[in-house]
C-alpha positions in Angstrom: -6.8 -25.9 -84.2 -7.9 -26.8 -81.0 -5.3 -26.4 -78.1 -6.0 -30.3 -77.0 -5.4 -31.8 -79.6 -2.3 -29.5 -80.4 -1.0 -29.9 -77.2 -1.3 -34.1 -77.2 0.3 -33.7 -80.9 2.9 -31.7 -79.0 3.6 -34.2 -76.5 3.5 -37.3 -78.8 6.3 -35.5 -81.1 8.3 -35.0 -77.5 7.7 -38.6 -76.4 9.5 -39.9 -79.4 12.8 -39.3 -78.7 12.4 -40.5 -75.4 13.0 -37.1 -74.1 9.9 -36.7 -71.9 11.4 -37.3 -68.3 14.3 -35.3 -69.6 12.7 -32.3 -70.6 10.4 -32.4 -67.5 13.4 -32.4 -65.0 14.6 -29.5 -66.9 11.2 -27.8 -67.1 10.9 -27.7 -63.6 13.9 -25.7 -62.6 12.5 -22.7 -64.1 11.5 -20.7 -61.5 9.8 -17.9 -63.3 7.6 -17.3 -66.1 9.6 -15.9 -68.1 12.7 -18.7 -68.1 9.0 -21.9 -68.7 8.2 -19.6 -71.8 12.0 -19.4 -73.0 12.3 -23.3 -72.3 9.3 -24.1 -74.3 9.9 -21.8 -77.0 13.2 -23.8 -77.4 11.8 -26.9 -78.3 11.3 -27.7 -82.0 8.5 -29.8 -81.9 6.7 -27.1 -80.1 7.4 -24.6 -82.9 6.6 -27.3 -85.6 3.2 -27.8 -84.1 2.3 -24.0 -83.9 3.1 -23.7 -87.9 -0.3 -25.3 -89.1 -2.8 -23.3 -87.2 -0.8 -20.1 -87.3 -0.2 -20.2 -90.9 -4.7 -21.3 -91.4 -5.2 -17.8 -89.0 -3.0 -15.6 -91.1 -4.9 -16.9 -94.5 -8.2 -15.9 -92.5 -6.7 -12.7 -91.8 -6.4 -11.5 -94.9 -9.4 -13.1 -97.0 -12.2 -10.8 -97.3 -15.4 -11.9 -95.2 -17.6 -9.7 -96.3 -19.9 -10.8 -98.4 -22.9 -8.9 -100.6 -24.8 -12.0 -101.6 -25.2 -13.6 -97.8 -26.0 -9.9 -96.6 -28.7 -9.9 -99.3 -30.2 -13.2 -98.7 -30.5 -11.9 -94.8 -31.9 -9.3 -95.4 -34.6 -10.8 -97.4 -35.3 -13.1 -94.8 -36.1 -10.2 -93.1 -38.2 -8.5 -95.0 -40.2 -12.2 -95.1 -40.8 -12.2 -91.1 -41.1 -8.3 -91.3 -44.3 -9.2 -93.2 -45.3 -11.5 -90.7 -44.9 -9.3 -88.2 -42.4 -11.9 -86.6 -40.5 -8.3 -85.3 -37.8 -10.4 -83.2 -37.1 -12.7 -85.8 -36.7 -9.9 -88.8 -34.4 -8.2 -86.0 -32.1 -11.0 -86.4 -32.5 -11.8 -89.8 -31.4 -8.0 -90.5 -28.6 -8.5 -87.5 -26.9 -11.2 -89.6 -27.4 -9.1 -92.8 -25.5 -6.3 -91.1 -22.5 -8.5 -89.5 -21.6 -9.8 -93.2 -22.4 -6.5 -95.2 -20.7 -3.7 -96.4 -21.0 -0.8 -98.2 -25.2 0.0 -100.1 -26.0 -3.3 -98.5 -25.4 -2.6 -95.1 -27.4 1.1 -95.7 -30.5 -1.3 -97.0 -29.6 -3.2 -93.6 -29.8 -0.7 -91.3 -32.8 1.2 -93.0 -35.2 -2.2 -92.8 -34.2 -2.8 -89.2 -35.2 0.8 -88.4 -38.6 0.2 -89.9 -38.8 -2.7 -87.2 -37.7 -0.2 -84.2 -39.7 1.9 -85.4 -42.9 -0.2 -85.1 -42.0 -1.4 -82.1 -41.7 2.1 -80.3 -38.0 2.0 -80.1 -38.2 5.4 -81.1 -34.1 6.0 -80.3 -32.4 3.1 -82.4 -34.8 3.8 -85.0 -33.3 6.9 -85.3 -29.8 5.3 -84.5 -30.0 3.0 -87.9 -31.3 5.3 -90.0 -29.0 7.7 -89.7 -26.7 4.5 -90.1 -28.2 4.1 -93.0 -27.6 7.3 -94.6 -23.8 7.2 -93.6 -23.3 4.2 -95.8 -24.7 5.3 -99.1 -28.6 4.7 -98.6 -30.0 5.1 -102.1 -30.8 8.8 -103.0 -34.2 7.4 -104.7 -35.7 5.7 -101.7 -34.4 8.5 -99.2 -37.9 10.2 -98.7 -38.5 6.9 -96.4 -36.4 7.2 -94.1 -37.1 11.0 -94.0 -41.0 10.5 -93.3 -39.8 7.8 -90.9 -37.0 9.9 -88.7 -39.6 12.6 -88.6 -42.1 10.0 -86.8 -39.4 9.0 -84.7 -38.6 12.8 -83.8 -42.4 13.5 -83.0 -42.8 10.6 -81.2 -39.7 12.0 -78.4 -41.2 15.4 -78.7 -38.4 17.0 -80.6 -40.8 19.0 -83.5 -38.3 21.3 -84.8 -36.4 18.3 -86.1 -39.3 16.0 -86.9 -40.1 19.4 -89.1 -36.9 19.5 -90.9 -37.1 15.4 -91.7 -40.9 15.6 -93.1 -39.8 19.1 -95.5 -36.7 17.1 -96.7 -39.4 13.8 -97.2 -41.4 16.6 -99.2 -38.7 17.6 -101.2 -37.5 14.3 -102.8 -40.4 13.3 -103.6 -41.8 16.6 -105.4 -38.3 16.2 -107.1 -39.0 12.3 -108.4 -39.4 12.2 -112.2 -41.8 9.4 -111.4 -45.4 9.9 -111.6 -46.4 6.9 -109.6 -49.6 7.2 -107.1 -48.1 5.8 -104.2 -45.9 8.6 -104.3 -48.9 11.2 -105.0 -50.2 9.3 -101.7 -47.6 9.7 -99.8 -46.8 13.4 -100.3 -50.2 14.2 -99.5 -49.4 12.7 -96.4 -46.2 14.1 -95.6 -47.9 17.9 -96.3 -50.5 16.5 -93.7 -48.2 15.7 -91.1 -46.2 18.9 -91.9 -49.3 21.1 -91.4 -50.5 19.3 -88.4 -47.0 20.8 -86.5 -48.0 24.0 -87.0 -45.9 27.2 -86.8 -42.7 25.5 -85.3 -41.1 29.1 -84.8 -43.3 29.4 -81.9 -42.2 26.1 -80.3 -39.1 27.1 -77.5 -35.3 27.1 -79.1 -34.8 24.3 -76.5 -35.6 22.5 -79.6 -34.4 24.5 -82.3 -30.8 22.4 -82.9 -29.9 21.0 -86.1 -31.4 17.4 -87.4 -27.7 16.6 -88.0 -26.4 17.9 -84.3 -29.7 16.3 -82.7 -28.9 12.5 -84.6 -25.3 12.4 -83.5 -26.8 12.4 -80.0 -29.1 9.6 -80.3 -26.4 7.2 -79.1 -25.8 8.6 -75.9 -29.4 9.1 -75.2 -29.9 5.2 -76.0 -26.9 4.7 -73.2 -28.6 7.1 -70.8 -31.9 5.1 -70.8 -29.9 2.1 -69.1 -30.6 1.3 -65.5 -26.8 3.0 -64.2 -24.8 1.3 -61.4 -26.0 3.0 -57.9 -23.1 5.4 -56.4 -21.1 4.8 -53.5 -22.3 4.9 -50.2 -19.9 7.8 -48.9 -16.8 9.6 -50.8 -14.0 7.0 -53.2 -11.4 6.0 -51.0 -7.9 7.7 -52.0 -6.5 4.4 -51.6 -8.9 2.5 -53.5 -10.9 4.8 -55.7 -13.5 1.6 -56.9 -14.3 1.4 -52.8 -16.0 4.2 -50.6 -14.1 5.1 -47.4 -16.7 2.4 -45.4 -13.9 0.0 -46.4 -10.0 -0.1 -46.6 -7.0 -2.6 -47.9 -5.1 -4.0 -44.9 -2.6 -7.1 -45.0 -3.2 -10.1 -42.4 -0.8 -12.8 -41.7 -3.1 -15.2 -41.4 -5.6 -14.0 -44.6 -3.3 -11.9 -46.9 -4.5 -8.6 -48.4 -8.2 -8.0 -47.7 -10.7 -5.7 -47.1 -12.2 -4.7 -44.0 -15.3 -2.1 -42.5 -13.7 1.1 -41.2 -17.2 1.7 -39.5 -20.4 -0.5 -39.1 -22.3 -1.3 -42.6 -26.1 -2.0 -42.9 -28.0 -4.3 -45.4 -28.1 -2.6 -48.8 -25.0 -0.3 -48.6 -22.9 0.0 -51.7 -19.7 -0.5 -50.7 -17.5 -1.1 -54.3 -18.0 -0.2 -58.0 -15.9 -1.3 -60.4 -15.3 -1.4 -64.0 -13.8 -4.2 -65.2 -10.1 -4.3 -66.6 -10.8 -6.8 -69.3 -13.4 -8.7 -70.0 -14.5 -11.2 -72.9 -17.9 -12.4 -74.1 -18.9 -15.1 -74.5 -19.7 -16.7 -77.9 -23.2 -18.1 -77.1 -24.2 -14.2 -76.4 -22.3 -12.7 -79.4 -25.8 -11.7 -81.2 -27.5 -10.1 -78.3 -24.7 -8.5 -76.1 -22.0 -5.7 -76.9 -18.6 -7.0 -77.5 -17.0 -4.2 -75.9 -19.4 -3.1 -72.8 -21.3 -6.3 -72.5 -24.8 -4.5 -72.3 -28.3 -6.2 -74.4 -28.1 -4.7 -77.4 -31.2 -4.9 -79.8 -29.8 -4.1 -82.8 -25.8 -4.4 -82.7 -23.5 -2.7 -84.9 -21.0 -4.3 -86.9 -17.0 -4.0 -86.9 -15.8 -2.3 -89.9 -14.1 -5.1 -91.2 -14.3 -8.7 -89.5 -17.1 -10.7 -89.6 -16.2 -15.1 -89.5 -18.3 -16.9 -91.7 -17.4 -20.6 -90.4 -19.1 -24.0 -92.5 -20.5 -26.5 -90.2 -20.1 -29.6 -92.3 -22.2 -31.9 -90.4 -25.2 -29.4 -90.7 -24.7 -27.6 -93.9 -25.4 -24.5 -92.2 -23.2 -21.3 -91.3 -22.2 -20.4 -87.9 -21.7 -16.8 -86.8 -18.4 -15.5 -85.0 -18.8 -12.3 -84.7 -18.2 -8.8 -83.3 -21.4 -6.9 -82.7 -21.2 -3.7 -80.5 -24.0 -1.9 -78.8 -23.1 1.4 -80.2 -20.2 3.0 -82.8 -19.0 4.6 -79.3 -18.2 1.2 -78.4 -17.6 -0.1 -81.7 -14.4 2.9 -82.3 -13.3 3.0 -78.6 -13.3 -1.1 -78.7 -11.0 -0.6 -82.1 -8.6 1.6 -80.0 -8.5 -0.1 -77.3 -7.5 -3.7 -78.5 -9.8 -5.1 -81.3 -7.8 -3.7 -84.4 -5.5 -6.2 -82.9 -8.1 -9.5 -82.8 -9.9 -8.3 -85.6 -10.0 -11.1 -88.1 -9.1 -13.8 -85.5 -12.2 -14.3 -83.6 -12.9 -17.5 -85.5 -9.3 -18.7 -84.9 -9.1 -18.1 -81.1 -12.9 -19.5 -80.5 -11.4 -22.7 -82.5 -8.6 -22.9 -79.8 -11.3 -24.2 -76.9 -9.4 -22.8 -74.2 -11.7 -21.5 -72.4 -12.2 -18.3 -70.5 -9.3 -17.7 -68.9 -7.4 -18.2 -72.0 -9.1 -15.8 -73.8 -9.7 -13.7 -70.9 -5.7 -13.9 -70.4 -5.0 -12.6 -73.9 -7.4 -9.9 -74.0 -6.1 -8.3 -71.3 -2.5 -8.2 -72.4 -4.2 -6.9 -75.8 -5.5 -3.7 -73.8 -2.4 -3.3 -71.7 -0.3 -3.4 -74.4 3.2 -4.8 -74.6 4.9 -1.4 -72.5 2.6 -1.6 -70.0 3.6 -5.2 -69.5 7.5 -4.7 -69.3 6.9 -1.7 -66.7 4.9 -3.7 -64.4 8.1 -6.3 -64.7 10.1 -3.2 -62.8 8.1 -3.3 -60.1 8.2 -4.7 -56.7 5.8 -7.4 -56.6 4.0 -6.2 -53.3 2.3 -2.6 -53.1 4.2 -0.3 -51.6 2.9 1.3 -48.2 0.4 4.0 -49.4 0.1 3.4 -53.1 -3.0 3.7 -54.4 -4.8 0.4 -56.0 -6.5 1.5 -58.9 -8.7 -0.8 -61.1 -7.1 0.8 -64.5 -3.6 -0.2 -63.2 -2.8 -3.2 -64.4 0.9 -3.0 -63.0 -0.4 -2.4 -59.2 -3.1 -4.7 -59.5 -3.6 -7.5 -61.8 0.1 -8.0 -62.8 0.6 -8.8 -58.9 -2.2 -11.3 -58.1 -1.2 -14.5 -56.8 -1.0 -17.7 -59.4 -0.1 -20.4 -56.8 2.9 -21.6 -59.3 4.3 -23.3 -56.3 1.5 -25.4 -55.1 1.1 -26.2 -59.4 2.5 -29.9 -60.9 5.3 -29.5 -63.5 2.5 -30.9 -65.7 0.2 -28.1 -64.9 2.3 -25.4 -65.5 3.9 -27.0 -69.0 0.3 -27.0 -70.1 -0.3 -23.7 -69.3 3.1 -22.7 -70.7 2.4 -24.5 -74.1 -0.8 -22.6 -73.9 0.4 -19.1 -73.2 2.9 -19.5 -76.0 0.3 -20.6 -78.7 -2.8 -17.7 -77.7 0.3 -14.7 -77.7 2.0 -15.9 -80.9 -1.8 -15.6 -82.7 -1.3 -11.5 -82.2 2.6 -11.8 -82.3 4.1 -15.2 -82.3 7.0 -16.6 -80.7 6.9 -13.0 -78.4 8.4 -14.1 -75.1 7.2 -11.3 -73.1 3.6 -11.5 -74.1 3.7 -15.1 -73.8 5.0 -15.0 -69.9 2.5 -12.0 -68.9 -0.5 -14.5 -70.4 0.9 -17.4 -68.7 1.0 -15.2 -65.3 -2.8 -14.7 -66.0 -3.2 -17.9 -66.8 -2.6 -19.4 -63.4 -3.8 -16.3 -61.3 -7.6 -15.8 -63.5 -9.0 -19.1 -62.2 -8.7 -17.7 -58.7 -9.5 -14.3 -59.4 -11.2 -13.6 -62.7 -15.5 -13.0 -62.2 -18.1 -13.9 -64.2 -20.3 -10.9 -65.6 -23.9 -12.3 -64.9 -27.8 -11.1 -66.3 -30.7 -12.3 -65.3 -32.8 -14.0 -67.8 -35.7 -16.2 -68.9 -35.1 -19.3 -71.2 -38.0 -20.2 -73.1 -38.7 -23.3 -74.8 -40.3 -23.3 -78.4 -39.9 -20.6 -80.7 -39.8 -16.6 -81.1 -42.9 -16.4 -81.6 -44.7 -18.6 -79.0 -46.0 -18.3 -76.1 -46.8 -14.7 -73.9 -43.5 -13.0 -73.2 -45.0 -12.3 -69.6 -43.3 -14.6 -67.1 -44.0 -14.6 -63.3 -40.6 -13.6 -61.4 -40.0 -17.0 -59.8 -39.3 -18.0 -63.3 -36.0 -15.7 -64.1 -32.4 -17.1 -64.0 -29.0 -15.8 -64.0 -27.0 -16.3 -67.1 -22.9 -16.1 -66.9 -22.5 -14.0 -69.9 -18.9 -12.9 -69.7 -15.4 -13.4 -67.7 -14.1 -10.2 -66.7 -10.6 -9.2 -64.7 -11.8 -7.0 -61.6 -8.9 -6.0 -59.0 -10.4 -4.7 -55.9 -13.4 -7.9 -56.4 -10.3 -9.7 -56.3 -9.0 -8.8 -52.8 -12.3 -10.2 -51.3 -11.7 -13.4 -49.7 -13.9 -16.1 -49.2 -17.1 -17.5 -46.6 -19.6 -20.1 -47.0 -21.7 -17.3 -46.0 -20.7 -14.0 -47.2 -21.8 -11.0 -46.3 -22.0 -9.3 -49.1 -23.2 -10.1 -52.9 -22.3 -8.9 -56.3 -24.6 -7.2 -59.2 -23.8 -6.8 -62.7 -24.2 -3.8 -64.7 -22.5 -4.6 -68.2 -18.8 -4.4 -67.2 -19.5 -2.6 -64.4 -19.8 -4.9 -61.0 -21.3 -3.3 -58.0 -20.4 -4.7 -54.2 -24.0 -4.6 -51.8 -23.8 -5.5 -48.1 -26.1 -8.4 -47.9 -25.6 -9.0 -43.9 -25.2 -6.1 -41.7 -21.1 -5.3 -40.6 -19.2 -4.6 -38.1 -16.2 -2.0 -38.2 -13.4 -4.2 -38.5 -15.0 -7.3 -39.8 -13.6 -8.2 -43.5 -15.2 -7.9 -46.6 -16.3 -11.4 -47.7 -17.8 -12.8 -50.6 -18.7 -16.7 -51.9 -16.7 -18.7 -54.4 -19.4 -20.5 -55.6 -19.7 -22.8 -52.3 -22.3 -21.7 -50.5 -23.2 -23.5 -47.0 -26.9 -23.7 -48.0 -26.5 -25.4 -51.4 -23.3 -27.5 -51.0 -22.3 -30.5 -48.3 -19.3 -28.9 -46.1 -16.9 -32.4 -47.6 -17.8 -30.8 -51.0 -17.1 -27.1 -49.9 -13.9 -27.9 -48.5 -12.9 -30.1 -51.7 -13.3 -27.8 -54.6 -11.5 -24.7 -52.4 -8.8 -26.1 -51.7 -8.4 -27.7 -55.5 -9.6 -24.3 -57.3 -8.3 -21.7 -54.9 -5.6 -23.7 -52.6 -7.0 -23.1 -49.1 -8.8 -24.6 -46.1 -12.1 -22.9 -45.3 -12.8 -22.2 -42.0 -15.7 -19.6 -42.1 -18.5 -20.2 -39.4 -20.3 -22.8 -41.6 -17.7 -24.5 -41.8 -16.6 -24.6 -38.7 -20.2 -25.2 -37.0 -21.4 -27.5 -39.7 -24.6 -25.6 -40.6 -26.6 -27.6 -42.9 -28.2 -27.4 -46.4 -30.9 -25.2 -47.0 -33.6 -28.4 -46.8 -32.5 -29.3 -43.5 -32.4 -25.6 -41.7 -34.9 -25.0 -39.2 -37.8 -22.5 -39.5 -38.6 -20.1 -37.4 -40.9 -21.8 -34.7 -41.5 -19.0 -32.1 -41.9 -16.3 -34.9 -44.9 -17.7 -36.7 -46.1 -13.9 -37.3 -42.7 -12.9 -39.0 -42.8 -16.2 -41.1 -46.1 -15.7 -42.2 -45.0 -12.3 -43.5 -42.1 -13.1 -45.1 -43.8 -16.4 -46.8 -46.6 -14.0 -48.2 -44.1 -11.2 -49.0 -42.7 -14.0 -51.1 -45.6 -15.1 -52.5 -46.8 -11.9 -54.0 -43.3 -10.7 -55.5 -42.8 -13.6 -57.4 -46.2 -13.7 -58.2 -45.1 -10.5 -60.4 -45.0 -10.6 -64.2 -42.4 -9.4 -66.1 -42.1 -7.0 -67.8 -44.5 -5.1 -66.1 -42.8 -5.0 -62.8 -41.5 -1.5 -62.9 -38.7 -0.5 -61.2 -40.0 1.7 -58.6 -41.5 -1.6 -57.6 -38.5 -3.6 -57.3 -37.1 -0.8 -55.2 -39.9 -0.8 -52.9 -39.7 -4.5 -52.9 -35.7 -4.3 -51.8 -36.6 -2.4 -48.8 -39.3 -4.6 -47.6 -37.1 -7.5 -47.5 -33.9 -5.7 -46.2 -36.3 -4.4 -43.2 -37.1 -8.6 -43.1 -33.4 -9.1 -42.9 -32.8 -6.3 -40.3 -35.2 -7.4 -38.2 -34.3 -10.7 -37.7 -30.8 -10.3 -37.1 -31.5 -7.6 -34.3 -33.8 -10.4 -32.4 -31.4 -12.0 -30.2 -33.5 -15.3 -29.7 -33.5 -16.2 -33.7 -30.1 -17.8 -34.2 -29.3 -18.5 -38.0 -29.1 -20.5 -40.0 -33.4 -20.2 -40.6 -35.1 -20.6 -43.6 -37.1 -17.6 -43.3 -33.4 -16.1 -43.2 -32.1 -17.4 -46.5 -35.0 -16.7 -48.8 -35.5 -12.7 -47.4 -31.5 -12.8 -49.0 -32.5 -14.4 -51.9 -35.4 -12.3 -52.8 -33.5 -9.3 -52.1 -30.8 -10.1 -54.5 -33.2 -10.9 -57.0 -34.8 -7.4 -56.7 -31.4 -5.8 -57.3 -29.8 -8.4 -60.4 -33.5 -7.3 -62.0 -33.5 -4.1 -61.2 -29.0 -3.9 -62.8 -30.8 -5.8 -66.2 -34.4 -4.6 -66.1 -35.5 -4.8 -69.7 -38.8 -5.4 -71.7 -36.7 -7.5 -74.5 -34.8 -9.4 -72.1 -37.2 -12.9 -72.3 -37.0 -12.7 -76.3 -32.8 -12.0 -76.3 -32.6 -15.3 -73.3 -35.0 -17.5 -76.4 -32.1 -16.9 -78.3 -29.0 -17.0 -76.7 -29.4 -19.7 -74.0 -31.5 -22.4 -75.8 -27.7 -23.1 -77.8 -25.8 -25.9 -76.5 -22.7 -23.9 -74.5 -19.7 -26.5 -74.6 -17.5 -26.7 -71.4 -13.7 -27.1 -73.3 -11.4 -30.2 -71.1 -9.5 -27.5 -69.7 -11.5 -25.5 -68.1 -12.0 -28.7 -65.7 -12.0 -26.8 -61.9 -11.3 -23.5 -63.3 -14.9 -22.0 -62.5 -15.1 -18.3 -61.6 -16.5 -17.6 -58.6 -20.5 -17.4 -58.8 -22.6 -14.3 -58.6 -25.6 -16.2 -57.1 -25.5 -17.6 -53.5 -28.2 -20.3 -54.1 -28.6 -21.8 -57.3 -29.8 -19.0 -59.5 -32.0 -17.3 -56.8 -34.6 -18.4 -56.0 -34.2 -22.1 -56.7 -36.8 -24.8 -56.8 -35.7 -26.1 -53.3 -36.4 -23.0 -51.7 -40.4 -24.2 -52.1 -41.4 -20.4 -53.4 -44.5 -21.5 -55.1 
């Protein structure tokens, strides 16, 4: 059931006694979580509402969702656009077969996506499901497959040793088949080919020389290591905070509250924070292509052991999808540990609530921290001790202790985040009081301090397979694709015109200088109200109703204007020119083929753009030329955090669905990753 319309159902039953005004007087002298969770939890009609949908969740729990017939007709969908040589369509075909299978059928699964992989050069997941395959029961009879095939695969990455053991087991089951077929005559002769083609593989160095079975239960991490990894930190982890180098510290202003400020002068490009992200939650329009635990792309995800939601669209006669995919089993079992064997059946239930990302973002976080956790944060001080160290993995020193702005909230507001609270918590453990008042602490503090997780991207219109998947640059857009909880992002304040910007690497966010600092100037990022892209009326008007302050950055306070009306340089014509053409050419760029030793280079020429002008003392900013050096440089390092040569297929299907923004997420935005409108936006004139 939907939280709305539980929530007016809720309301109505409250309204007929006559007990609304009543109730509300009450409601408001509770001064604390835990006493609005204890009031609410005493009202019957509260209680009464949550039987219905709590009861429908704890049916879904326990009926099986498995199902062999669904994963059969998948997979023979499959094997339809396999044929066709439709590769990205069979992918998902056999994705969907996998998310609903279970025991030989999710071996036949995984060993017709690995054919796919496998004639698409991804050499390393081809490996990944076949082995996959052969840990669920692949049939003993087809086996010499798979062999021939993982020995291809271990060629291809130069590992001969192994691609000589997979080709002499392919041998042997098929000398051993009782069948005397002539495709099998065929392919034995083949196999002894390939076999004599290695030559004498005792010569080849014992580099090589590990077991197939020691060398397969590698292939994950190897498939994790090829990922672009978040850049280090410019100097040593600060003691204090270990996400930050020592270029910045945590200080307390009266005027500004806990920030973070330059302990020495910080120039354009400098790393400054890397964090990993508390919590986080997917969201449901990228549940095929992105891991549920790590939020990477993943080609080919890997189902949970047990849930997969099967949910009947009556309108459209068709089946929707809710479920868990993970990049990896690494992910899969350390997802499983973490929190998910407590979800695990109830993704369809909690997606059905429509709360939104907070909500959801509220309860997996008290999922991972785990009911101790919560009630020894509660025996805390609320402010950080002189000294103590903020780590991201705390959730007592940090998270538990971010501000929720209860006080500046309407009774209204907070009974509706109460009612809300009580009804996500009593899903994993109802009517739990201390649950229910950590989420409803989250609940007010995430729309002020959660972060969106962002990719770049390239929605295409049409289907999979039309159209070149070569797209100039200019043509790339950043996708939200997650909420996460991130503690030290969290201490940044914010400025119309920040000087620093934010790049995603799955759950990991990375902090880049994007102006150059001064020691002692804070740390400051944007909201999502940039000077360039929003009137200053408009600025000042969602902050204050989304994060309960006044702006007065120098934007605000000088009135710059939008981007349109900036001036240009006029007595630089030779640096404008430059930057114009520099602009021109990168997002002339196709991609895929921009490598990434390209995208580096191109991140230096337009931080030398950026130092340059702010070092001439007669350009005063805002400029034009100013804003789209930034821009460009961001773009060089979001591509360069999701560089990928799948990433224009996964967008064609992910972001072409219809994402639906719930009632009450209403102002509760998290605070953007882009500064202008996804980059380079069409006002900017890049063409």
């Amino acid at each position: 059931m939907d939280f709305e319309s539980l929530f007016t159902q809720i309301c109505h039953d409250l309204g007929k006694n006559g007990d609304v005004k009543e109730i509300s007087t009450r409601f408001s002298t509770c001064t604390t979580d835990a006493r609005r969770v204890s009031f609410v939890l005493a009202l019957d009609p509260v209680r009464d509402c949550l039987q219905g949908p709590l009861s429908l969740a704890k049916r879904e729990i326990s009926t099986p969702c498995k199902s062999h017939e669904l994963s059969t007709s998948h997979r023979v969908e499959g094997n339809n656009y396999y044929q066709k040589k439709l590769n990205w369509k069979a992918i998902c075909s056999y994705n969907r077969s996998l998310l609903v299978g279970e025991g030989e059928a999710l071996a036949l699964a995984y060993a017709n996506r690995s054919a796919v992989f496998h004639d698409t050069a991804d050499w390393l997941h081809s490996l990944r499901d076949i082995q996959l395959a052969f840990d669920h029961g692949y049939p003993k009879n087809l086996e010499y497959k798979l062999r021939e095939r993982q020995g291809n695969c271990w060629l291809e990455l130069g590992h001969v040793h192994q691609a000589f053991t997979s080709f002499s087991l392919a041998k042997d089951l098929l000398e051993k088949t009782t069948t005397n077929v002539q495709q099998h005559k065929d392919k034995l002769i083949s196999i002894i080919s390939k076999i004599g083609k290695l030559g004498d593989v005792n010569n080849i160095g014992v580099t090589e020389s590990m077991s197939n079975e020691a060398a397969a239960s590698s292939i994950e991490r190897q498939v994790i290591k090829q990922r672009t990894t978040a850049p280090e930190l410019n100097r040593d982890s600060n003691a204090r905070l270990p996400a930050a180098s020592t270029s910045i510290e945590l200080t307390d202003s009266v005027d500004r509250g806990r920030c973070l400020v330059a302990t020495e002068d910080i120039q354009i490009g400098t790393t400054v924070i890397v964090e990993k992200a508390l919590a986080s939650i997917l969201l449901e329009e990228f549940k095929e292509s992105h891991c549920h635990h790590c939020l990477h792309w993943t080609p080919g995800p890997v189902p949970c052991h047990q849930c997969s939601q099967i949910d009947a669209i009556p309108e459209t006669r068709t089946l929707s999808y809710l479920q868990v995919g993970f990049c990896s089993t690494l992910c899969r079992d350390e997802a499983w540990a973490s929190y998910h064997s407590s979800e695990c059946g109830l993704t369809d239930s909690l997606h059905r609530t429509n709360v939104g990302k907070n909500g959801l973002l509220a309860l997996r976080t008290i999922l991972k921290v785990g009911r101790q956790r919560i009630i020894d944060a509660h025996q805390h001080d609320e402010f950080l001790p002189a000294g103590e160290v903020y780590d991201s993995s705390d959730y007592g020193g940090t998270i538990h202790r971010l501000v929720g702005n209860s006080s500046q909230r309407s009774v209204a507001d907070l009974f509706r985040r109460t009612v809300m609270a009580v009804y996500l918590t009593s899903f994993i453990q109802p009517y739990d009081e201390i649950l229910a008042a950590a989420a409803l602490r989250l609940i007010q503090s995430y729309p002020c301090n959660a972060h969106e997780i962002s990719h770049l991207a390239v929605p295409l219109p049409g289907s999979l397979s039309s159209g070149s998947h070569f797209h100039s640059l200019q043509k790339i857009r950043l996708c939200e694709i997650a909420a996460a909880a991130m503690p030290v992002l969290s201490l940044i304040n914010h400025s119309c015109n920040p000087n620093v910007v934010r790049v995603c690497y799955g759950d990991v966010i990375v902090v880049r200088a994007i102006r150059r600092i001064t020691r002692g100037e804070e740390i400051l990022d944007n909201y999502g109200y940039h000077y360039a892209t929003h009137e200053k009326k408009e600025r000042q008007l969602k902050l204050s109703q989304q994060y309960y302050f006044r702006c007065n950055c120098q934007p605000c306070t000088e009135d710059w204007p939008l981007y349109e009306d900036t001036l240009k340089l006029v007595n630089q014509s030779d640096m404008s020119d430059a930057i114009n053409k520099d602009i021109s050419d990168y997002t002339a760029c196709s991609y895929p083929d921009v490598p990434l030793q390209q995208l580096e280079e191109s991140a230096r020429l337009f931080v030398g753009y950026l130092n340059a002008l702010e070092s001439d003392a007669s350009i005063h900013l805002p400029v034009q030329e100013y804003s789209m050096a930034q821009e460009v440089l961001k773009h060089c390092w979001a591509l360069s955090a999701t560089l990928s040569p799948h990433l224009a297929v996964v967008v064609e299907v992910t972001v072409s669905k219809k994402i639906n923004k719930t009632p009450f997420d209403g102002t509760d935005e998290y605070p953007t990753h882009s500064l202008l409108a996804n980059y380079l936006c069409p006002e900017m004139n890049l063409n």
